[in-house]
C-alpha positions, 0 to 999 in steps of 0.5 A: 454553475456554482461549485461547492468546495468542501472544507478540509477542517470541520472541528468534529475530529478536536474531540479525539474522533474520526468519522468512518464512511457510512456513519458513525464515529471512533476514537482515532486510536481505534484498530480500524484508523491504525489500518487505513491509516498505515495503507495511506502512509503506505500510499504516501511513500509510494508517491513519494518513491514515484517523484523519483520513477519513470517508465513502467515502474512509475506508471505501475506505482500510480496504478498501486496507490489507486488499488491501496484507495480501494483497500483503504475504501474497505477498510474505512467502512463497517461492515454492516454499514448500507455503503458497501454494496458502493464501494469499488471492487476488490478484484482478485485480478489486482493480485494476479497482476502483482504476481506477473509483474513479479515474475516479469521482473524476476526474468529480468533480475539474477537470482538472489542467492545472498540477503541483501540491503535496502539501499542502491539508487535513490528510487530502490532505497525509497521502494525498500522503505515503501516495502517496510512500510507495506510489512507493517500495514499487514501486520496491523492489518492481521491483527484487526482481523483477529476481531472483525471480518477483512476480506482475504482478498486485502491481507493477500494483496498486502502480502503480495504488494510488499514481494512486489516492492521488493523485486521493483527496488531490484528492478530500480537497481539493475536499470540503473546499473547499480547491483544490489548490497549484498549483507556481509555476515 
């Protein structure tokens, strides 16, 4: 059986364009690649963070970046293009699971009463700056969807995707026996 391999260059995109799934091109300065563009940076940081993760908090890490696939899937495709109807589900359940986690972790943790620092163990600190990176994903998120149709279902999943990596790098600090930085006004 001969397997084809697919070429990573292609010399299409040395114009200054990208092709979307489903067809057609855009400059790689449009909204649309800055959001996808940002979920997979997210993605990156997220894989960057898991190196340095064990347990139910790395397996929980892996299962993120293939929903942050799903969203950038969407993302990536025009919505009049014939390939949605193909694409993977964006399950509502992929939200209620964040939430849980949350709340389980939240159990586990003190009560925040003070802002605190991203910082702590190696794995909170690369979860806090995941989480930043997870803020500036919705907010380019939001602003495309000022002019073309999003599902409610990603900007709320980005939303609840950086509490949750809030509370994980806690979580990573608390495991490690290292308590959070508490900010001195």
């Amino acid at each position: 059986m001969m397997v084809t391999r697919m070429k990573i260059y292609t010399k299409t995109g040395d114009d200054g364009s990208t092709g979307l799934f489903g067809g057609g091109r855009v400059p790689k300065s449009d909204a649309r690649i800055e959001c996808y563009g940002t979920v997979d940076e997210l993605n990156a940081a997220l894989g960057v963070a898991r190196v340095v993760a064990s347990g139910s908090i790395a397996d929980s890490l892996l299962r993120v970046q293939h929903e942050l696939f799903v969203v950038g899937s969407h993302l990536a495709t025009p919505e009049d293009s014939p390939h949605t109807r193909s694409l993977p589900l964006l399950d509502e359940a992929m939200i209620g699971r964040l939430e849980m986690e949350i709340d389980t972790a939240e159990a586990e943790l003190e009560p925040l009463r003070n802002f605190i620092l991203p910082g702590g163990v190696e794995l909170a600190a690369r979860l806090h700056l995941s989480r930043t990176i997870c803020r500036r994903a919705e907010r380019v998120l939001v602003q495309f969807a000022c002019d073309r149709p999003v599902a409610t279902t990603i900007v709320t999943y980005m939303n609840r995707l950086s509490d949750w990596l809030f509370v994980m790098a806690r979580l990573a600090n608390k495991r490690a026996g290292v308590a959070d930085i508490i900010w001195e006004k």
